[in-house]
N, C-alpha and C positions, 0 to 999 in steps of 0.2 A: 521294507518287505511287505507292508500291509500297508491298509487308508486308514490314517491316524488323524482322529483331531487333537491337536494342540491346544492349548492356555498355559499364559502364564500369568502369574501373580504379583498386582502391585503391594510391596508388601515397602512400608517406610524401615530408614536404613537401621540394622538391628534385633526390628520389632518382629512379633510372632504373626504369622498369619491371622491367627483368631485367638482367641485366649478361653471361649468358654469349657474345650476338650483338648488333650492332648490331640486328637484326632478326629476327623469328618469321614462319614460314608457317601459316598456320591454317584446316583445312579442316573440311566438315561429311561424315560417313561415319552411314551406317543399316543397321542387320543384312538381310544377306540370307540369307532362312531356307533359302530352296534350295540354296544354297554352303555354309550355317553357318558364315557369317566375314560381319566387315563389311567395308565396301567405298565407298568414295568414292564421295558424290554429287557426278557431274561438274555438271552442271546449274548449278552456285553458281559453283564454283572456288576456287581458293585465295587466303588474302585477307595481307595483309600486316600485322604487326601492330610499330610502331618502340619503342624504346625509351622516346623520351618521349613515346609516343602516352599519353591519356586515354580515351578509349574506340574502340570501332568499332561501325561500322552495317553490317550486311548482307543486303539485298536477297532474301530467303527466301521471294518468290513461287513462282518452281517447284516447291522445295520443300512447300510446302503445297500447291500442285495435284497435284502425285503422291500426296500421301496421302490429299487427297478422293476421284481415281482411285482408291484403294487400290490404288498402286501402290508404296509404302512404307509402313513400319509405325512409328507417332509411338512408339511407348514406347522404341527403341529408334533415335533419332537422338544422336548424339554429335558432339561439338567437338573435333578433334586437331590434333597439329604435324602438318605436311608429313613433315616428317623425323623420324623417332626419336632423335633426339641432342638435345630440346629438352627441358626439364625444366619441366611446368606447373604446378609447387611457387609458382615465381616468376612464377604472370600470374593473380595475385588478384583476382577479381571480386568488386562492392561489393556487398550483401545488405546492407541496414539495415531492421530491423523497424520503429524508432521514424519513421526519415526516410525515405521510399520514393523521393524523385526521380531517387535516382542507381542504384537496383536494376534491373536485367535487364528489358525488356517490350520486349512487342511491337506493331508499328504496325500496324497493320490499315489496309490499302486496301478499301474495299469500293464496288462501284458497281453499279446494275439496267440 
């Protein structure tokens, strides 16, 4: 129903995604050139990501309509904690060259 980006998480068999919270904040931020700093795309919000979650979907219509507006610049969108106390060493995204189902894409909505 919307353009959804995907991830999911390699996470070994059992184990918890990260172990320092029960829970991660995770937002989307894009360079604002006129600030020269980024800056949180409110438009999304911040999404929750649990310990034994497997992946997350989120909802990155706006996002894309701002940067057809060029009202944000795609080279520079990035993925962060909420908080600076999170370590993203430990929320490892799957990338498989050989096997692709579980790798990062995107859902395109599209309609005339």
């Amino acid at each position: 129903e919307y353009t959804n980006l995907i991830v999911y998480f390699d996470r070994p068999e059992d184990d918890l995604l990260f172990n320092q919270e029960e829970s991660i904040q995770i937002q989307i931020e894009y360079f604002d050139e006129e600030n020269n700093e980024f800056v949180v795309y409110s438009n999304i919000g911040s999404k929750t990501i649990t310990a034994d979650q497997d992946s997350l979907k989120v909802n990155i219509s706006p996002l894309i309509q701002d940067y057809i507006n060029n009202n944000i610049d795609y080279n520079n969108i990035i993925i962060s904690s909420k908080n600076n106390s999170f370590n993203f060493s430990n929320l490892p995204i799957i990338y498989n060259d050989i096997n692709s189902s579980n790798n990062p894409r995107l859902e395109i909505f599209y309609s005339e």
